[in-house]
VOVO-185818 format. One line per 5 residues: number of its first residue (from 0); their letters; for each residue x, y, z of C-alpha. Coordinates in Angstrom, 1 decimal. Layout:
BEGIN
NUM) a) X Y Z | ...
//
This chain:
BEGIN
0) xxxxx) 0.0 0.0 0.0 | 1.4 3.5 -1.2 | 5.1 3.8 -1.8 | 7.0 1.0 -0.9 | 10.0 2.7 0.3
5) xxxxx) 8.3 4.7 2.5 | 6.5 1.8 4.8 | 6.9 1.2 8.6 | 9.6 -0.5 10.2 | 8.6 -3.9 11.5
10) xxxxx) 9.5 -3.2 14.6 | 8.2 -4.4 17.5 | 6.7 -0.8 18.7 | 5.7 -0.4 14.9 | 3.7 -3.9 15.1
15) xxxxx) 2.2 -3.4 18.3 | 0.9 0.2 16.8 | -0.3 -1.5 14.2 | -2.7 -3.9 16.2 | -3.7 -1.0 18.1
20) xxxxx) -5.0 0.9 14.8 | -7.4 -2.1 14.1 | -9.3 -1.4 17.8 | -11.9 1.0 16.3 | -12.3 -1.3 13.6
25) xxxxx) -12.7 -4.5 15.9 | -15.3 -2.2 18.3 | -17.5 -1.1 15.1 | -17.8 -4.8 14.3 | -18.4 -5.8 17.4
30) xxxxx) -21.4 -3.9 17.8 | -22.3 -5.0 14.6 | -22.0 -8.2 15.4 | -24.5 -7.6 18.9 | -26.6 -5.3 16.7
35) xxxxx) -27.5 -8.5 14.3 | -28.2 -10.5 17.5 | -30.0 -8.3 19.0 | -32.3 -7.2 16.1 | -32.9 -10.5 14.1
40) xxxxx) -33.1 -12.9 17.0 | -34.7 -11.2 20.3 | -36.9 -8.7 18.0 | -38.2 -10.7 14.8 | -37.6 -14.6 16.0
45) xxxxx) -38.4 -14.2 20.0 | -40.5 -10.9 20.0 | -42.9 -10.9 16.3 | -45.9 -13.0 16.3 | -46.6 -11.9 12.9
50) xxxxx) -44.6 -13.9 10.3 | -45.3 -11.7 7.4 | -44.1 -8.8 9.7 | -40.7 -10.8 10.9 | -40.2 -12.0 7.1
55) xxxxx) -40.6 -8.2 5.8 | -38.4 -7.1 8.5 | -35.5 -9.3 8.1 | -35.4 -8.7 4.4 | -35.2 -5.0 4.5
60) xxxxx) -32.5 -5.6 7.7 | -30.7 -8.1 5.6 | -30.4 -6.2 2.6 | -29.4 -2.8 4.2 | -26.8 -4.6 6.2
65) xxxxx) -25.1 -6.0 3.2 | -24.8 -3.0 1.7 | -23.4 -1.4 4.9 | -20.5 -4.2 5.1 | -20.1 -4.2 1.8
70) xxxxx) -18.8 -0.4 1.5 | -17.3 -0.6 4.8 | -15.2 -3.3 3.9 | -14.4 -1.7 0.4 | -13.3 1.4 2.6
75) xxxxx) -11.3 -0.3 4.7 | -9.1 -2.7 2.3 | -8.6 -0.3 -0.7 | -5.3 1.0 -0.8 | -4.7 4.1 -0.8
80) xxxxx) -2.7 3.9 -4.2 | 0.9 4.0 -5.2 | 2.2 7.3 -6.6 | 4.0 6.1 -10.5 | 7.8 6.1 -9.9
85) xxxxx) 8.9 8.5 -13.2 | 7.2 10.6 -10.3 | 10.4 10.3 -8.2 | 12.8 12.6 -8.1 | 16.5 10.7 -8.5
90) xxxxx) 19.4 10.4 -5.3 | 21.6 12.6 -7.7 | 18.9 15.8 -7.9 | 17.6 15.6 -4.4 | 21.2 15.8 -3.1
95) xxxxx) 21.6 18.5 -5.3 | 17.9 19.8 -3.7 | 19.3 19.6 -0.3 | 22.7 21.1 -1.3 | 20.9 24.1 -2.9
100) xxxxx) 22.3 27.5 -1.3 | 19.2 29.3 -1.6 | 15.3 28.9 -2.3 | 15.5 30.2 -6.0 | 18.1 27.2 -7.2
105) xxxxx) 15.6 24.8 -5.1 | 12.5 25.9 -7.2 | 14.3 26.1 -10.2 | 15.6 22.0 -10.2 | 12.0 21.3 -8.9
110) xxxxx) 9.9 23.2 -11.6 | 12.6 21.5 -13.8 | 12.1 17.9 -13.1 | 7.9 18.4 -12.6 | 8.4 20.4 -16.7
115) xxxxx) 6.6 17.2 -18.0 | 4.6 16.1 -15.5 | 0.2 17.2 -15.3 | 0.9 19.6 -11.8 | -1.1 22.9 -11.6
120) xxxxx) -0.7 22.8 -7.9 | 1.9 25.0 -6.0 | 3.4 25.8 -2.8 | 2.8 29.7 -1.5 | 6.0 30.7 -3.0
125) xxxxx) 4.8 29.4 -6.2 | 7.0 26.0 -6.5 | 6.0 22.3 -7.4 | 5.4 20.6 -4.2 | 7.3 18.4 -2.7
130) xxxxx) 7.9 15.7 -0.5 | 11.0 15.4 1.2 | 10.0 12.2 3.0 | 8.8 10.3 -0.3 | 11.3 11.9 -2.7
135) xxxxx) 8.5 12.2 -4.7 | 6.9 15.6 -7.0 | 3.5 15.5 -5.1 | 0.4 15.2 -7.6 | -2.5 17.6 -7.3
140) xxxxx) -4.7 17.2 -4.2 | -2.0 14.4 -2.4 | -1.0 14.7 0.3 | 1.9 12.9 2.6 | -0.2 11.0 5.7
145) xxxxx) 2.1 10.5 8.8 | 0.0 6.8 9.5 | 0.1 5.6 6.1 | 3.6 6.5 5.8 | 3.0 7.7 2.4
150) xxxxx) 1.5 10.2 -0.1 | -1.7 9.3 -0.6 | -3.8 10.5 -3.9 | -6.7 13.3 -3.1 | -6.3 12.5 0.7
155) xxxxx) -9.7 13.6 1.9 | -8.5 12.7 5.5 | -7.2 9.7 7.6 | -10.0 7.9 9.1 | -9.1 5.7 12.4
160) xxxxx) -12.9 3.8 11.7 | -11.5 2.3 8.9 | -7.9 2.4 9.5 | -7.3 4.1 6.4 | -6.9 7.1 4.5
165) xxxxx) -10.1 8.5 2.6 | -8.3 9.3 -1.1 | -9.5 9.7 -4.8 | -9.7 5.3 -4.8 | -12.2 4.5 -1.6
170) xxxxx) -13.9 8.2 -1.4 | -17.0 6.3 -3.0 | -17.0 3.7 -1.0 | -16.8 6.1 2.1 | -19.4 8.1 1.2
175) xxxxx) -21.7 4.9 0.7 | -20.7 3.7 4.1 | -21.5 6.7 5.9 | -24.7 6.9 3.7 | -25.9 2.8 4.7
180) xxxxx) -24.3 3.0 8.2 | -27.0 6.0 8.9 | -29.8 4.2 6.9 | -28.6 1.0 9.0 | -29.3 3.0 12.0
185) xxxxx) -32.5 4.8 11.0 | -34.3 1.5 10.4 | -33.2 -0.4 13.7 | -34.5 2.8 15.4 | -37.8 3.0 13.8
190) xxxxx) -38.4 -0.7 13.6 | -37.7 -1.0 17.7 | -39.6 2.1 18.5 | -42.8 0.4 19.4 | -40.7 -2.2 21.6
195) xxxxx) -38.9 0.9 23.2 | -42.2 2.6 24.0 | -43.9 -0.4 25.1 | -41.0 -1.3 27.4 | -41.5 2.2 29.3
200) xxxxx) -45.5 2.0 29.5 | -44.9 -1.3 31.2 | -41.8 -0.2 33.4 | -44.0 3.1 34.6 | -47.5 2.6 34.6
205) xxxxx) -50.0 5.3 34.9 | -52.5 5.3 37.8 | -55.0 4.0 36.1 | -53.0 1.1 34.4 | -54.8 -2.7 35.4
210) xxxxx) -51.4 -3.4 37.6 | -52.6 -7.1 38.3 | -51.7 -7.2 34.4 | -48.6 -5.0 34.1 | -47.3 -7.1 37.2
215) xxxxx) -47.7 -9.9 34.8 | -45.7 -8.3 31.6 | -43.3 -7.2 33.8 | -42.4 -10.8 35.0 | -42.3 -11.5 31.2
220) xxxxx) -39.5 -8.9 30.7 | -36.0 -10.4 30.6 | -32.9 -9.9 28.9 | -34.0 -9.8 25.4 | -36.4 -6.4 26.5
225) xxxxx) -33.1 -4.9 27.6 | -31.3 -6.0 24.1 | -33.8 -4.5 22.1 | -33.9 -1.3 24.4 | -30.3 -0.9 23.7
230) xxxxx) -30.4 -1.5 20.6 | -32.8 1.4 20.1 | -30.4 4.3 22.2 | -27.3 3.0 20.4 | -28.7 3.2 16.5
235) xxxxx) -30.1 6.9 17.6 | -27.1 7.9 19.2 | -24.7 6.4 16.0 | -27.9 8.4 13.7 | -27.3 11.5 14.9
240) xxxxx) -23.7 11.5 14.6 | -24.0 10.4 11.1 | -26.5 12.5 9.6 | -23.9 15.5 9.9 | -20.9 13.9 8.7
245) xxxxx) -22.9 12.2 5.8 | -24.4 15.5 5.0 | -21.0 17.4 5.0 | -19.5 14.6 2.6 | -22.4 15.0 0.1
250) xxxxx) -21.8 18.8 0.6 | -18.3 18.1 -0.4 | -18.7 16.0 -3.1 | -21.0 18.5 -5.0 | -18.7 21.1 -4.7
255) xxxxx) -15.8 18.6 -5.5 | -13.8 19.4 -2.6 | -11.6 17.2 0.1 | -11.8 18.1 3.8 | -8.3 19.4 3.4
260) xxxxx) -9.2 21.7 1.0 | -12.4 23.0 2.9 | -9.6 24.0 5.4 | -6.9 25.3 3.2 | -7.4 26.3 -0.4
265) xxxxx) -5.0 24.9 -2.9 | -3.3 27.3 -5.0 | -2.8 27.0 -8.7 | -0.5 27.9 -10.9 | -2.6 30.2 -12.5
270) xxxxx) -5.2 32.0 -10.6 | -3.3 31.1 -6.9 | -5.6 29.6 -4.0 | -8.9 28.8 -5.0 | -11.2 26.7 -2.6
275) xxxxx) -13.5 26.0 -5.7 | -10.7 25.3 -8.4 | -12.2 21.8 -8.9 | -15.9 22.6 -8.9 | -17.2 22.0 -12.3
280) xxxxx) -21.1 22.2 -11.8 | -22.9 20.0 -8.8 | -23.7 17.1 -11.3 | -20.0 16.8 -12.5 | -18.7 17.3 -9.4
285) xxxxx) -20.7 14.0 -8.2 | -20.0 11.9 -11.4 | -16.5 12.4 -11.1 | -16.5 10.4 -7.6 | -19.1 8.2 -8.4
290) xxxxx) -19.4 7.9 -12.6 | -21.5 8.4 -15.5 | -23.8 5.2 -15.1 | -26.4 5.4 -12.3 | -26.4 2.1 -12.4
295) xxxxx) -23.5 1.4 -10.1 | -23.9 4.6 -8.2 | -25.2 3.1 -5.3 | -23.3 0.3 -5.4 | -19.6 0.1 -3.7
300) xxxxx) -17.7 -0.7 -7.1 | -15.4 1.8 -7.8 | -16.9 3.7 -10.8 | -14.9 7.2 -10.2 | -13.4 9.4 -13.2
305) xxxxx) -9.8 10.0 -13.5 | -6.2 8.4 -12.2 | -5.7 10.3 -9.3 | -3.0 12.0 -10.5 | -4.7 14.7 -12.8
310) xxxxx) -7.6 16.7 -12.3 | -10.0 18.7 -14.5 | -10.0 22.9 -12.9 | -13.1 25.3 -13.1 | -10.5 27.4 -15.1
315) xxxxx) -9.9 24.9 -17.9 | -13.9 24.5 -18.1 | -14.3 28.2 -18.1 | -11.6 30.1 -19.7 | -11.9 32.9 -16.5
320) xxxxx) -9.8 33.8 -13.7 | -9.9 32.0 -11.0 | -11.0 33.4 -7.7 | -11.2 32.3 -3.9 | -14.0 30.8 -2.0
325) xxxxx) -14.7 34.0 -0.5 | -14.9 36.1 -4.3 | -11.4 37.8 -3.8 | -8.6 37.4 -6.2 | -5.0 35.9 -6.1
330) xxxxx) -3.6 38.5 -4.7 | -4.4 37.2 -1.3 | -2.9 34.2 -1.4 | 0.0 35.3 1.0 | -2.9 35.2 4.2
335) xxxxx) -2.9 30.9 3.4 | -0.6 28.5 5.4 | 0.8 25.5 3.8 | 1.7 22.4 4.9 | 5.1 21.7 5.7
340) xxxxx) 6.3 18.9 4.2 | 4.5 21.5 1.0 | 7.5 24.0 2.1 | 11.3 24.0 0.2 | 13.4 22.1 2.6
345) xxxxx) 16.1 24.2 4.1 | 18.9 25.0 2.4 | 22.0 23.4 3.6 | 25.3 24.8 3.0 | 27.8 22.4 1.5
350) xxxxx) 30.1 22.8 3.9 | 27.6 21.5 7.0 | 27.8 18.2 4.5 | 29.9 15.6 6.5 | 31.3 12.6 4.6
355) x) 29.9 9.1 5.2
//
């Protein structure tokens, strides 16, 4: 996954990190896992005298739940993809990058090396970006993720739920996981709300209840009551804090933006930072993450446009300037902050160079 001479040491720190990544992924299928026993056996097999009822129920369950593993397992084993190696800049012209006496003879052997390659994107002082960890001339909208250890292609984010970074090959897939996951939860909720109610009409009574007969529900109420009550806090609690992260995806997908750009705008080439440098029209936007045939758009195949290394620009559509998010021109692209490893390196006078 990524570049390969960039991965972690197997050490045994670096392999007892790397169990520990897979804990929020273990937790979310673990209450998967009770959510399924829960739902299908204590609520339709032990708790629905209607069979037509159970039947309907467990088909609607089964099919939203296959559709939520599905795109979370497509989330979490896509890699994050490998940046092509005529990418790389050779040993000879990064010493040379290193040994550069000033920031001038840096940009110059970096805009020379990048003279063939599809980058618009630039650092604030107007250079190719690079990454002096990966050796590599970054492509537009990567960026170099500590975990991963590498640069990973549109990096939306790095997401611990899936132990993996959101980027231009699973951002589908994500986006269809958060979309199921809050569907998931929305129909356990509803379909337990009549159990949930029931359970608190029985627990407290009103005065005039028959209590001769709520003494007898009561004694009826084991541990499967409790399962089911649960089951109905924990799918509204996991609903609510979907809906907003699900809604601010779809937000960012139809203004074709990662959540690294909604942060900090990327600057160009031509036209300097511009949050909406991507955006080609709403419907564009969203077939260029999840295709041109609606048949698969629901589905967690990867359909998306592109290579992840190139990107069409609301300039190139247009033919006009290009402005800022907030409708101002390039010339404030000095008040944005870039990301380090985005920065020239330090120059390093040859003489600091000790022989190995």
């Amino acid at each position: 996954m990524g570049n390969d001479d960039h991965r972690r040491r197997k050490t045994p720190c670096g392999c007892c990190m790397s169990v520990f990544k897979w804990i929020p992924v273990l937790f979310i299928f673990a209450v998967i896992v009770w959510s399924y026993y829960a739902y299908v056996v204590e609520l339709c097999v032990l708790n629905t005298e209607n069979r037509i009822a159970m039947i309907l129920m467990l088909l609607f369950y089964h099919i939203t739940l296959i559709l939520f593993l599905w795109s979370y397992w497509k989330t979490i084993s896509t890699s994050v993809g490998r940046v092509p190696d005529h990418w790389r800049i050779p040993d000879e012209e990064v010493n040379q990058l290193f040994r550069a006496d000033n920031p001038e003879t840096q940009k110059r052997i970096l805009n020379n090396f990048a003279r063939n390659l599809p980058v618009t994107n630039r650092t604030m002082n107007g250079s190719v970006r690079f990454c002096d960890k990966c050796k590599i001339i970054k492509p537009d909208r990567s960026h170099h993720c500590s975990v991963c250890s590498c640069c990973v292609l549109k990096m939306d984010h790095h997401c611990p739920w899936v132990n993996n970074c959101v980027n231009f090959y699973n951002y589908k897939f994500f986006v269809l996981f958060l979309g199921y996951a809050l569907l998931y939860c929305l129909y356990v909720a509803c379909t337990t709300l009549h159990d949930f109610i029931q359970f608190w009409q029985v627990s407290f009574p009103l005065p005039n209840r028959n209590y001769r007969l709520l003494a007898g529900q009561l004694s009826g109420i084991g541990m499967g009551r409790f399962h089911i009550l649960f089951l109905f806090f924990i799918s509204i609690m996991f609903a609510i804090s979907l809906v907003s992260l699900f809604g601010y995806h779809i937000y960012l997908v139809l203004v074709n933006r990662t959540t690294l750009e909604s942060f900090r705008a990327p600057i160009f080439r031509i036209g300097g930072p511009d949050k909406n440098g991507y955006n080609l029209g709403r419907y564009a936007n969203f077939c260029e993450v999840f295709g041109d045939d609606w048949q698969y758009w629901f589905l967690p195949i990867f359909t998306s446009k592109g290579d992840g290394l190139s990107y069409p620009t609301a300039s190139e559509q247009t033919g006009n300037q290009s402005y800022d998010a907030m409708g101002h021109t390039n010339q404030n692209a000095n008040r944005l902050d870039v990301q380090p490893t985005d920065k020239l390196i330090d120059a390093v006078p040859l003489n600091n160079h000790q022989p190995h």
